[in-house]
C-alpha positions in Angstrom: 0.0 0.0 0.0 1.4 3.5 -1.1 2.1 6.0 1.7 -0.6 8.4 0.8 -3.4 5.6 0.4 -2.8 4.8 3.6 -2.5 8.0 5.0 -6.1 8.7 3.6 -7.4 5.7 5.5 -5.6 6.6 8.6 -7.7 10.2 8.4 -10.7 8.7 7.1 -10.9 5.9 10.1 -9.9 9.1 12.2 -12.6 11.2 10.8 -11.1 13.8 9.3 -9.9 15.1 6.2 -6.4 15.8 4.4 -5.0 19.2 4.9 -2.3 19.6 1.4 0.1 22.6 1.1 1.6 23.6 -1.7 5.1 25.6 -2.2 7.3 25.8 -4.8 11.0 24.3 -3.8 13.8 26.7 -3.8 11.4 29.5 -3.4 12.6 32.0 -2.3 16.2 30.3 -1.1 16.8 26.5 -1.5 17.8 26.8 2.1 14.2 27.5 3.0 12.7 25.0 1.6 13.0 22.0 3.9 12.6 23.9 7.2 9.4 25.5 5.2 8.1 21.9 5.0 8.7 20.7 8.4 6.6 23.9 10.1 3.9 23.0 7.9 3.6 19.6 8.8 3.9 20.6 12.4 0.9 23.2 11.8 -1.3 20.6 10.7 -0.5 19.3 7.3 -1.3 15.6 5.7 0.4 15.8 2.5 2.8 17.7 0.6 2.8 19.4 -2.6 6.2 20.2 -3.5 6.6 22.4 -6.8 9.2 21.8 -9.7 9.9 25.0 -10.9 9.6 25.3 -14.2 9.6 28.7 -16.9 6.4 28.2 -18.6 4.1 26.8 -15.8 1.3 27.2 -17.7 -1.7 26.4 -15.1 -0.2 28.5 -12.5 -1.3 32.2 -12.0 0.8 35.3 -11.3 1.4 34.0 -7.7 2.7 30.9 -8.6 4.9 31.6 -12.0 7.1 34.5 -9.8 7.6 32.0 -7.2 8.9 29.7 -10.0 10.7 32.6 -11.4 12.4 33.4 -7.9 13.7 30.1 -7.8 15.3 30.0 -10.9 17.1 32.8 -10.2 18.8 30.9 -7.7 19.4 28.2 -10.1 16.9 25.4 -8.7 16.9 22.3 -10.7 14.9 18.6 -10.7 17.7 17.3 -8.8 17.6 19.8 -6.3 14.1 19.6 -5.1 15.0 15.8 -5.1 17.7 16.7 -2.8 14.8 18.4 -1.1 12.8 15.4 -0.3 15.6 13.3 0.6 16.3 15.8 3.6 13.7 16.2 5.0 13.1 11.7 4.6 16.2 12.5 7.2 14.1 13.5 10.0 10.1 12.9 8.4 9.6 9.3 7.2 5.3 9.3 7.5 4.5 12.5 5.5 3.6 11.9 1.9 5.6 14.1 -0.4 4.0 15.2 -4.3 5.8 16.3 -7.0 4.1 18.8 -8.9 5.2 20.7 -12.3 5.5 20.2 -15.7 7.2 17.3 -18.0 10.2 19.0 -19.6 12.4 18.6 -16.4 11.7 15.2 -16.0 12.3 14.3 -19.5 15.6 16.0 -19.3 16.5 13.9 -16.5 14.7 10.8 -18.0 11.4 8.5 -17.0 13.6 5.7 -16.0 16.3 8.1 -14.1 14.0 10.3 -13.0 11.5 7.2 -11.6 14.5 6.1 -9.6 16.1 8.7 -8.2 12.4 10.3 -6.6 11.8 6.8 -5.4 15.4 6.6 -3.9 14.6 10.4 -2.6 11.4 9.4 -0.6 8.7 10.9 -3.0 5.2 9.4 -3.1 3.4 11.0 -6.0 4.0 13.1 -8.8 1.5 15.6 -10.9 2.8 16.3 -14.0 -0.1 19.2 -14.9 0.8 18.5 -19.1 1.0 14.5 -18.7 -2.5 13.5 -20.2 -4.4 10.0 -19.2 -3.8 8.8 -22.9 -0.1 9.5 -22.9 0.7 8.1 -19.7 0.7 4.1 -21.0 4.6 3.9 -20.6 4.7 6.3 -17.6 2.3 5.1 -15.1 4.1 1.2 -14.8 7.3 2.6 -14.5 6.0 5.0 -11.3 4.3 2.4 -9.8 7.2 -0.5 -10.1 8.6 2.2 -7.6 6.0 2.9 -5.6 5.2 6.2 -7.2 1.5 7.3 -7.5 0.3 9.3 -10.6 -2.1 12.1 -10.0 -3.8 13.8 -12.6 -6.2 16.7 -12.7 -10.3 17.2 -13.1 -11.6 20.1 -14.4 -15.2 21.8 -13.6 -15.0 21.3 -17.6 -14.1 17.6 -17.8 -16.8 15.4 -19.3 -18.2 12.2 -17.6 -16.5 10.1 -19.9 -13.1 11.8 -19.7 -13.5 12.1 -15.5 -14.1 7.7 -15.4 -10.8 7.9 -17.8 -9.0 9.9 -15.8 -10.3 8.0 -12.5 -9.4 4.4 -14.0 -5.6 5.7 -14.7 -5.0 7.8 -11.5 -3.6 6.8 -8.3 -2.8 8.3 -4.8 -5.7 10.4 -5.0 -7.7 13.2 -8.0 -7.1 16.7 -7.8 -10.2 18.4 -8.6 -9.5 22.1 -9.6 -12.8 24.1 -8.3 -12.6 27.1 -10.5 -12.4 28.0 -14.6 -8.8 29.2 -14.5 -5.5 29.1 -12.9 -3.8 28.7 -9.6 -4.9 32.1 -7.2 -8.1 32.7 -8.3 -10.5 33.5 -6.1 -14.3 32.3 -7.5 -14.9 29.1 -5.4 -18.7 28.0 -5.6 -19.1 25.8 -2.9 -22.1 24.6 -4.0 -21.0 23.9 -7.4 -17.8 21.9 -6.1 -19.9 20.0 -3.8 -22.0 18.6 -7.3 -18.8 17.9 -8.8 -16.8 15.6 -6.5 -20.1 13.5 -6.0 -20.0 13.3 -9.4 -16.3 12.0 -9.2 -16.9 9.8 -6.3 -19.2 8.5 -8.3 -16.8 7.5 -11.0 -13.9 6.2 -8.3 -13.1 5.0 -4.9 -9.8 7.4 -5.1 -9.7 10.4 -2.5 -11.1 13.5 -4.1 -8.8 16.5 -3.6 -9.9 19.8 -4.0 -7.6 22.9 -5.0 -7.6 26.4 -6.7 -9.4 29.3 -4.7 -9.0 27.8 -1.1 -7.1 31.3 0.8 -8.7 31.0 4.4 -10.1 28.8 7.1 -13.6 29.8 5.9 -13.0 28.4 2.2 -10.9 25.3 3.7 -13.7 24.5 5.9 -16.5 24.6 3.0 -14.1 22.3 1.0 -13.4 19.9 3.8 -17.2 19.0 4.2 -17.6 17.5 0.7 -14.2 16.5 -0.3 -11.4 13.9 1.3 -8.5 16.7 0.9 -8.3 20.2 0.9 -5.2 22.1 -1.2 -3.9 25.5 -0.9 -0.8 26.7 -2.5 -1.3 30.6 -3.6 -1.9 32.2 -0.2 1.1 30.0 0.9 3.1 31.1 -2.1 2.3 35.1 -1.2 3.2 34.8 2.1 6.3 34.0 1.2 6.8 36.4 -0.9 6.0 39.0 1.2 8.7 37.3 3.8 10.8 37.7 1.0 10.6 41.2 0.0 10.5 41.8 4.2 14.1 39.9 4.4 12.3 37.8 6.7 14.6 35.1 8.4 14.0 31.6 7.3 12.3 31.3 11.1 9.6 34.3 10.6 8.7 32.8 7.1 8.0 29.3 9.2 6.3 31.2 11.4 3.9 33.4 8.9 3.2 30.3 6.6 2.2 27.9 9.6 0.3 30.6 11.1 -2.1 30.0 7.5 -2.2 26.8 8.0 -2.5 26.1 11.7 -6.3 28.8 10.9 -7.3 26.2 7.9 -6.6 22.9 10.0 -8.5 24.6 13.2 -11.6 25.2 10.6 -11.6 21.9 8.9 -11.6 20.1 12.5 -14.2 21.6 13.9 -16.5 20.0 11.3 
């Protein structure tokens, strides 16, 4: 059983629902970036999301694509943010660790190479936002021969056909985007999200993560009571930005992006 399956049943027996941060590694210092995911597992979080950057992210909105850009900058690569993981695997051997970017890097490094060296590092998943269903065939075996789930995104646009496709090749858990448009915005219909992951629960037995628009403990909260995990990246992404531009220490940045977190997980658990 993969780490984050059975961290999902773990929360599920326990009653409660995944909490999933995302920040992009090396941003704004590579130094940051494993102390930065310590603090938010000790706010609260489940589950990881740990960005590759990448110079054409291409879902991502302003926030996002200058946090990728900031990292750059310092000259963060793939095998960095692999470096990443493996730290903090040092001291953290429970918490499930996602990949998220784009396909070039990793075909640079190569499927095979790249398979084995996140495996190696302690990664979980990986969400490759350009990696289709149909073009996944040669991927998705060589993931999972080491122990690697492949998650893949649902739109409020998918179609029922494409959603049971999607479903039938996914693993670790779907990624549901809530809104028409890219990572920061801000139009979250509960309402509408809650008809949409019955309609993927429907289709799977796979955890049903919800991301895109979540910025507070109100919106986490609303998210938490129809889906299994609740992910927020921008409003993480900001605040360290703002840390950033404030020459914030390492320390204070911990401190102002747990503070985010430790309000969502306080709202989700008081469902």
């Amino acid at each position: 059983m993969s780490r984050i399956k059975s961290y999902f049943e773990n929360l599920n027996k326990a009653g409660k629902k995944a909490l999933i941060p995302y920040i992009t590694a090396g941003d704004s210092y590579l130094e940051s970036t494993v102390p930065l995911m310590h603090s938010l597992v000790d706010a609260g979080s489940d589950i990881i999301e740990l960005g590759v950057p990448f110079s054409d992210p291409m879902a991502d909105g302003p926030a996002i694509q200058l946090a990728c850009e900031r990292a750059l900058e310092h000259g963060t690569s793939l095998t960095d943010v692999l470096a990443c993981v493996a730290k903090f695997r040092e001291t953290n051997t429970t918490t499930p660790v996602v990949l998220m970017g784009y396909l070039n890097p990793v075909e640079i490094m190569g499927y095979p190479a790249f398979a084995e060296k996140a495996a190696s590092s302690g990664v979980d998943g990986v969400l490759l936002v350009d990696l289709p269903p149909e073009e996944a065939a040669d991927v998705k075996p060589l993931f999972e021969s080491h122990s690697i789930d492949t998650i893949f995104l649902l739109a409020p646009t998918t179609s029922e056909n494409r959603t049971k496709l999607i479903c039938e090749h996914g693993s670790g858990y779907v990624y549901y985007v809530s809104v028409k448009g890219v990572t920061g915005s801000s139009a979250l219909d509960a309402d509408e999200v809650a008809k949409k992951v019955a309609a993927i629960q429907d289709q799977t037995d796979l955890p049903v993560g919800v991301g895109f628009g979540i910025k507070d403990g109100a919106t986490a909260s609303s998210v938490a009571k129809v889906a299994d995990g609740v992910i927020v990246g921008s409003v993480l992404v900001n605040a360290i930005a703002e840390s950033a531009s404030q020459n914030l220490s390492v320390e204070d940045t911990c401190q102002k992006v747990s503070a985010i977190i430790r309000e969502m997980r306080a709202a989700m658990d008081q469902e």
